[in-house]
N, C-alpha and C positions, 0 to 999 in steps of 0.2 A: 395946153395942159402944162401945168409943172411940173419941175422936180419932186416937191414936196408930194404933189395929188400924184402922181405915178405910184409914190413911195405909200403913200397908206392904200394907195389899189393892189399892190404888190400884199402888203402884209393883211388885210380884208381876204385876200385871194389864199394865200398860205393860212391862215388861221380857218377857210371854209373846206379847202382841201385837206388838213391835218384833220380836222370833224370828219369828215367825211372816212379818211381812211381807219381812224380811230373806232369808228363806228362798225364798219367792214372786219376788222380784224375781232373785235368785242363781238358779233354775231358769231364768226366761224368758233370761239374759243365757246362762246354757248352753244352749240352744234355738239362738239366735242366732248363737253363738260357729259351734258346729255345722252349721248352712247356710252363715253364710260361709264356711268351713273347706272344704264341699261343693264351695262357688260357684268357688274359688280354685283347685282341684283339689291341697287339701293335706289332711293327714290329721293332727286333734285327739287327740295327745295324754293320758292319763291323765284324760280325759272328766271334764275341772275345770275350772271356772272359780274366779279367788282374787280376794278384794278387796283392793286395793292404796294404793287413795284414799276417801276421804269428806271433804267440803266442802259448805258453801253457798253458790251461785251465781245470782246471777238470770238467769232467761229473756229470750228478745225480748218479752215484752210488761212483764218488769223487774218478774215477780213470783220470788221468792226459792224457789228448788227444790234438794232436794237433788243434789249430784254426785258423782257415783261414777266409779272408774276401775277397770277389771277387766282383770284379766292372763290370760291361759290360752297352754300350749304347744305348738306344734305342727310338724309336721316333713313336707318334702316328700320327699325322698331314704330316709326310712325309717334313717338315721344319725347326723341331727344334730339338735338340738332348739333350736327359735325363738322367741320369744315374739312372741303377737300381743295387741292392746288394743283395749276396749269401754271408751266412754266415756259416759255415762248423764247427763241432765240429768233430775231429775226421775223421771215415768216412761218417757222416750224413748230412745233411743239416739241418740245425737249423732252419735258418727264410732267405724267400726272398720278396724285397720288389722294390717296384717300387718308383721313385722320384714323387712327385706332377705334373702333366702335362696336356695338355689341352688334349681334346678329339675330333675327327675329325669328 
């Protein structure tokens, strides 16, 4: 084996494991989405959540974590459609909020 063929097995291997965990974290923030959605007495949308941001941010204890910002739509009135935001430090959610909307 090479140098070279190591090196594309290496990044083959990083680029299935980044999918992978990409995927992982994109289910839990739809899990979430979805309770708050519950919590809120609104109703999610096309049962998606979309990544919107990725950045590197430090924590409060000022160690360097990814950040994520995730969009998903949803609609109280069954008419109009809102967006609401999960914001991910890391592996935490930070803050989720819902856009201004009417009430049914």
């Amino acid at each position: 084996m090479t140098l070279g063929t190591l090196f594309w097995l290496f990044v083959a291997g990083f680029a299935v494991w980044y999918w992978w965990r990409a995927k992982a974290i994109k289910d839990f923030v739809l899990q979430a989405a979805r309770r708050y959605c519950k919590s809120m007495d609104v109703m999610l949308l096309d049962d998606a959540v979309f990544l919107r941001g990725l950045w590197f941010k430090r924590d409060d204890q000022g160690r360097i974590r990814v950040w994520r910002r995730f969009l998903f739509d949803f609609t109280s009135t069954g008419e109009e459609r809102y967006t609401g935001r999960i914001i991910m430090l890391g592996q935490r959610i930070q803050h989720m909020e819902l856009e201004p909307h009417r009430f049914s």
